[in-house]
C-alpha positions in Angstrom: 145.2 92.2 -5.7 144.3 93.2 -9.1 144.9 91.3 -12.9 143.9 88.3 -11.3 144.5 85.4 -13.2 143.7 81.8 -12.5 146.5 79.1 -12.6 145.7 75.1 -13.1 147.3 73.4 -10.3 149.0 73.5 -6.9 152.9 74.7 -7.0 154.8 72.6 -5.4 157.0 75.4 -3.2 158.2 79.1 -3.1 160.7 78.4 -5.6 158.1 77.2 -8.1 156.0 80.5 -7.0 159.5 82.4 -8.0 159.8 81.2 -10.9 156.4 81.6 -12.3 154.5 84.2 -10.8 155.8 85.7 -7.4 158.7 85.3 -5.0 155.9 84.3 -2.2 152.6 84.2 -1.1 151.4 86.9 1.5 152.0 86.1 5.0 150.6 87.4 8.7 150.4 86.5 12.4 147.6 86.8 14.5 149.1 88.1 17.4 147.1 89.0 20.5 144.2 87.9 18.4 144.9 91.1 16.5 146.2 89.9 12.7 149.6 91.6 12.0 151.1 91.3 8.4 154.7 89.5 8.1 156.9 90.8 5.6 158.1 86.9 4.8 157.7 83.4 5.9 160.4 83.3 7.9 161.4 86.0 10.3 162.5 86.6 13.9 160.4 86.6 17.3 162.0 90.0 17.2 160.7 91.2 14.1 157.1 90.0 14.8 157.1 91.8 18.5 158.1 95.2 16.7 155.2 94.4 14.1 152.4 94.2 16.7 154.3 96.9 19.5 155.2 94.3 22.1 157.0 96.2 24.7 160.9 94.9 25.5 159.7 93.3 29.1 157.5 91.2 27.5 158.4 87.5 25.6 157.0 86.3 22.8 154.9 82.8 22.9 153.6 80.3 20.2 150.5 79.3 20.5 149.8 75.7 20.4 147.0 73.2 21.1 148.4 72.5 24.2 148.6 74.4 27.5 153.0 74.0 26.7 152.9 76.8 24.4 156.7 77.6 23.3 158.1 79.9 24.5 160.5 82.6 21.5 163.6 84.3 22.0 163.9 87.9 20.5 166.6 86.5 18.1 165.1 83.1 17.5 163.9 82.4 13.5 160.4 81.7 13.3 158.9 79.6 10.5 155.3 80.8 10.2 154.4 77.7 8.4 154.8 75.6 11.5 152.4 78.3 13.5 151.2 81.8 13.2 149.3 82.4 16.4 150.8 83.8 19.0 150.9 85.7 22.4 152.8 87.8 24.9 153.8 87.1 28.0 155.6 89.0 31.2 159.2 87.7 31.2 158.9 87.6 34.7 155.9 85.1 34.3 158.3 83.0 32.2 158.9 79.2 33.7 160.7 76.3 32.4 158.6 74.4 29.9 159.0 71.2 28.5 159.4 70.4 24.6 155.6 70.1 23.3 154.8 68.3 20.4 150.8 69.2 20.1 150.0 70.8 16.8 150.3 74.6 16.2 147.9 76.7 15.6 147.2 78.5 12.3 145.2 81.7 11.4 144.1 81.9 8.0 143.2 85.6 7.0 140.5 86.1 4.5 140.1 89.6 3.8 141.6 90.5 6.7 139.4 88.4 9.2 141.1 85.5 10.9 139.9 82.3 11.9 142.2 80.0 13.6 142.7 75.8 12.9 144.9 73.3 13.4 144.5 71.8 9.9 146.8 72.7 7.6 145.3 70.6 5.3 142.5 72.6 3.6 140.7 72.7 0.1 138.9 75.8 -1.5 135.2 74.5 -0.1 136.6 73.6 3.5 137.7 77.3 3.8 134.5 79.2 2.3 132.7 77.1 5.1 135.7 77.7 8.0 134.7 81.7 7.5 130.9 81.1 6.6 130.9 82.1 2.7 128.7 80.8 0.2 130.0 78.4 -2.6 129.8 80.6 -5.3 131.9 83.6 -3.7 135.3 83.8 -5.8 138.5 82.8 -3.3 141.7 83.9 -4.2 145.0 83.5 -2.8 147.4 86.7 -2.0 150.9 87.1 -3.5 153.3 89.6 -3.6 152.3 90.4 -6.9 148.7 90.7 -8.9 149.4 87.2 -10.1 147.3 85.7 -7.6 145.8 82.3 -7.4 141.8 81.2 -7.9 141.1 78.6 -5.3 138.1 76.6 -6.7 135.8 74.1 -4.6 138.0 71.3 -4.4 141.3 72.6 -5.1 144.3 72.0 -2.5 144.7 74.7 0.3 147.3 73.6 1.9 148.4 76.1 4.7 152.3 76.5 3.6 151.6 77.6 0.4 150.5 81.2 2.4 147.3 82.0 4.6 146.3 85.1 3.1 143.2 85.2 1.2 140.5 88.0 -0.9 137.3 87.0 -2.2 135.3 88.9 -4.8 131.7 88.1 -5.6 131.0 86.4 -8.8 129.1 88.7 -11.1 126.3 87.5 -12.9 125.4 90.0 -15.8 121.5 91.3 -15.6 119.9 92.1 -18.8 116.2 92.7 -18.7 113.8 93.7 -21.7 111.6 96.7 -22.3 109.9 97.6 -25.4 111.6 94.9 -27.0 115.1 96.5 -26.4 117.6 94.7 -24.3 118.9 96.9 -21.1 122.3 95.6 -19.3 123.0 96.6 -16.0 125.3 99.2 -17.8 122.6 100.4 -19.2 120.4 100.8 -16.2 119.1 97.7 -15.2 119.1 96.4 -11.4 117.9 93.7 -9.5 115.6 95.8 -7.6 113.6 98.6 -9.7 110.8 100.8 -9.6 108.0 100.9 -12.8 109.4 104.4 -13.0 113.4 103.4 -13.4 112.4 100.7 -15.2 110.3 103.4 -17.8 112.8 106.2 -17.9 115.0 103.3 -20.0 112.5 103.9 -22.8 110.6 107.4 -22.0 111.7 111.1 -20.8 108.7 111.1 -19.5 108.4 108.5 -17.2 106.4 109.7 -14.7 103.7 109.8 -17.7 103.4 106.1 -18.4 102.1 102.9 -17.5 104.6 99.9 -16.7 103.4 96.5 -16.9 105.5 93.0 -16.7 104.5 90.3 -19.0 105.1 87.1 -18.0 105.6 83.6 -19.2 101.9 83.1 -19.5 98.9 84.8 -18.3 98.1 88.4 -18.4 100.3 91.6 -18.2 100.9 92.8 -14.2 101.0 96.6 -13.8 104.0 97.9 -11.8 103.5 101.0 -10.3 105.5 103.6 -10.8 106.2 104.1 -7.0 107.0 100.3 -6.3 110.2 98.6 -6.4 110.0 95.1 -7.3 113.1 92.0 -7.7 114.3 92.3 -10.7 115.6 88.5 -12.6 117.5 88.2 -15.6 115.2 88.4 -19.1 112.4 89.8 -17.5 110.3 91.8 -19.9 108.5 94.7 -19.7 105.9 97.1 -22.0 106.0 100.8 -21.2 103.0 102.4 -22.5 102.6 106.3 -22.5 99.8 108.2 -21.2 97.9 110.4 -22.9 96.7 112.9 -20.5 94.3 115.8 -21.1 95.7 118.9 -21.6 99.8 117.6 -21.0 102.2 118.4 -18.8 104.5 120.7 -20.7 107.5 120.1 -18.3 108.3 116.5 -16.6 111.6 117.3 -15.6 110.9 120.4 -13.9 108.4 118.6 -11.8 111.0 116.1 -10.9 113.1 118.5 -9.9 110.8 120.7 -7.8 109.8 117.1 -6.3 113.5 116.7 -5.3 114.1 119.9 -3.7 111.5 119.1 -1.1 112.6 115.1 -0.6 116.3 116.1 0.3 115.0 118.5 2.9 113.2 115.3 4.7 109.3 116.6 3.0 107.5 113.5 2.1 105.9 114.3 -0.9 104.4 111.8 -4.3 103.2 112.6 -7.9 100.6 110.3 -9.0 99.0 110.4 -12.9 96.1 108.9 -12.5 93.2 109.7 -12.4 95.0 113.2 -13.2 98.5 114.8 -12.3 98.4 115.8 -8.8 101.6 115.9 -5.8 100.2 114.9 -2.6 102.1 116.2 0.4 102.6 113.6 3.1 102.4 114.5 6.9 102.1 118.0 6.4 102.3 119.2 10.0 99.3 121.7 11.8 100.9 124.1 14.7 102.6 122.6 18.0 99.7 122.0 20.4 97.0 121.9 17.6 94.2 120.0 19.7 92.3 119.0 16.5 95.3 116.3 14.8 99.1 116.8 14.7 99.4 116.4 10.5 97.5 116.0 7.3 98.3 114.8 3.7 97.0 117.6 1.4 96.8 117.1 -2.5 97.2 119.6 -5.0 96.4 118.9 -8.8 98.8 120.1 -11.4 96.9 122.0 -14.5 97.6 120.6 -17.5 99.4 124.2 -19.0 101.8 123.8 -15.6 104.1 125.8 -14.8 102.7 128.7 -17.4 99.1 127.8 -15.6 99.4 128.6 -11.9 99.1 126.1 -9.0 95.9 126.7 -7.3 93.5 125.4 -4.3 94.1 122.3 -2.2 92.4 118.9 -1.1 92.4 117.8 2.1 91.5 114.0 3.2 86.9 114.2 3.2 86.0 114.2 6.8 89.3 116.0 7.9 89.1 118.6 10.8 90.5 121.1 9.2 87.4 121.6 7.0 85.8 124.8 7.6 88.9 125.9 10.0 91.2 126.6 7.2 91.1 129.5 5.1 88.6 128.3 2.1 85.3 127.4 1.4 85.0 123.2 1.1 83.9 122.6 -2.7 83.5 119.1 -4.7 85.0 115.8 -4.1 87.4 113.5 -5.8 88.7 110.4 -6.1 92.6 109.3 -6.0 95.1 107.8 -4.2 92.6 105.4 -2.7 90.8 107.5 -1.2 88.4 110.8 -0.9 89.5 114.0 -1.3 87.6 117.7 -0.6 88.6 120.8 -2.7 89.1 123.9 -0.6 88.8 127.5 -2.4 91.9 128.3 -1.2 94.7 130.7 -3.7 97.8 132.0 -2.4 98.9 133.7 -5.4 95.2 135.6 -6.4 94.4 137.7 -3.2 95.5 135.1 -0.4 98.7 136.9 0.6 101.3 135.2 -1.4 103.2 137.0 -4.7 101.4 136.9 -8.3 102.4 133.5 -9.4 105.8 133.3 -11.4 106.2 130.6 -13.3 110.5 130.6 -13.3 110.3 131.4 -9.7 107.3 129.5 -8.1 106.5 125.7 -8.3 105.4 122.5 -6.5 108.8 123.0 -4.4 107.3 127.0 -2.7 103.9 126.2 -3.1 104.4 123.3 -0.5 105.6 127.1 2.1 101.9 128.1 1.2 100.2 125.0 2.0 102.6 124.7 5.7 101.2 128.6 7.1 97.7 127.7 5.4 97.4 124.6 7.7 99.4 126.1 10.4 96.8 129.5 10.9 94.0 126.7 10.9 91.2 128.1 13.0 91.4 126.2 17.0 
């Protein structure tokens, strides 16, 4: 199924497909409502009861709109164009049936799902709807060879030209600007983004920007970094950099440390504002803990990180775990959306954790410090 190419026209029979791109279409036979793929248009009952492992006591039936279905004979040739559809059948059940002239049915495959009809006269849109695509998904026909066939809308479908079909999805190229650079999707643009995929096209340090959409008219929208918003073609963005007090002298590293602790299941965010800080999400207290079962706890990043040592923690103002925890509660801040109370808490000066080292320790081991702090919580 791949070169595709799209030929103008219907052909007017296999000898035309022969001649010009392959020596047939693709056929199959629902059999047993299970579709089973025919090596040619026509072949015998006994070829087609091999295909789909119909035991030697059994017959093979057509399948008709009509309770005379016809009955095969293992040697019999059977033109799939005149029906497709078919059953089995005990020969013992077999009884003498009269000629029926009712239409046959037909199963059209489209990638590999059937649906059955009795038309054999359908067009590209008719088709789409018989299997409940959308107009603009791409329909092609299946041959023997890549040269397959584009059905459009209103093109001729007619079933004896083969009832194999593939569809591919027509691709619309997204191209979005940020910075007043143009970004493809080849170049990192998707329909759904984040302000912080949508800034790491223009910074290596995304984390360390604002993101804001401008729109046709009115004011600049912030995006934050943590939100994924629908992305449309020739959107445009500005990325503005931070300047924050004092720097953080590695991004990456924090990204990474971050990413340790999200594969393991840890729920954990970096914000910037209104300074660097990771705030661990649903840190849990021990089983049984009477007081609450978790706790978010922030931890503010010092602008010399990872040279400068993590240190302290913030728990949410009011929490119960105030004055149970190891620590004295100190001053109050604001982020997040919310309160937060400092507790005098330092695992690496004096509260049983190794001296800090900055190529060993980070965000990723001080998160172990902040579980047995919370966990030998006072009852």
């Amino acid at each position: 199924m791949s070169n595709v190419s799209k030929t103008t026209g219907q052909t007017t029979g296999l000898a035309e497909h022969a001649r010009n791109c392959s020596p047939a279409p693709k056929w199959a036979a629902l059999v047993d409502d299970k579709p089973i793929p025919m090596p040619r248009q026509l072949v015998t009952a006994a070829i087609i009861k091999a295909q789909a492992e119909i035991p030697p006591d059994f017959v093979l039936v057509r399948d008709l709109d009509s309770p005379d279905d016809t009955v095969l004979a293992n040697e019999e040739t059977v033109d799939l164009v005149k029906g497709n559809v078919f059953y089995r059948l005990a020969a013992c059940d077999v009884k003498p049936r009269e000629l029926c002239n009712a239409p046959p049915k037909l199963a059209l495959f489209v990638d590999d799902r059937p649906e059955v009809t009795i038309n054999p006269h359908q067009t590209g849109r008719s088709i789409r709807e018989l299997f409940g695509f959308k107009d603009d998904v791409l329909l092609f026909r299946d041959y023997e060879t890549p040269c397959d066939e584009s059905i459009g809308l209103e093109e001729a479908a007619p079933f004896d030209k083969g009832p194999v079909y593939y569809t591919r999805r027509q691709h619309t190229q997204l191209a979005i600007i940020v910075n007043n650079k143009r970004f493809t999707e080849a170049e990192g643009a998707k329909h759904h983004m984040t302000g912080l995929q949508i800034a790491a096209l223009v910074s290596d340090a995304p984390r360390n920007t604002e993101v804001f959409k401008l729109p046709k008219k009115g004011e600049p929208e912030p995006v934050p970094l943590d939100k994924e918003i629908c992305i449309e073609n020739c959107d445009e963005f500005r990325v503005v950099r931070n300047n924050v007090a004092g720097g953080i002298i590695e991004p990456t590293r924090i990204e990474r440390e971050l990413e340790k602790l999200k594969q393991g299941g840890c729920r954990v965010d970096f914000i910037q504002q209104p300074f660097p800080a990771a705030i661990y999400r649903d840190v849990p207290t021990r089983p049984g803990y009477r007081h609450l079962q978790m706790t978010d706890v922030l931890v503010i990043v010092p602008g010399g990180y990872p040279g400068q040592p993590l240190d302290g923690a913030y728990l949410p103002e009011g929490s119960p775990l105030l004055g149970r925890v190891a620590g004295s509660p100190q001053g109050l801040v604001v982020a997040d959306g919310r309160r937060w109370q400092l507790v005098s808490y330092h695992p690496h000066n004096g509260g049983g954790a190794p001296p800090w080292n900055k190529d060993k320790h980070g965000l990723h081991t001080y998160f172990d410090e902040i579980l047995c702090w919370i966990h030998r919580a006072n009852g």
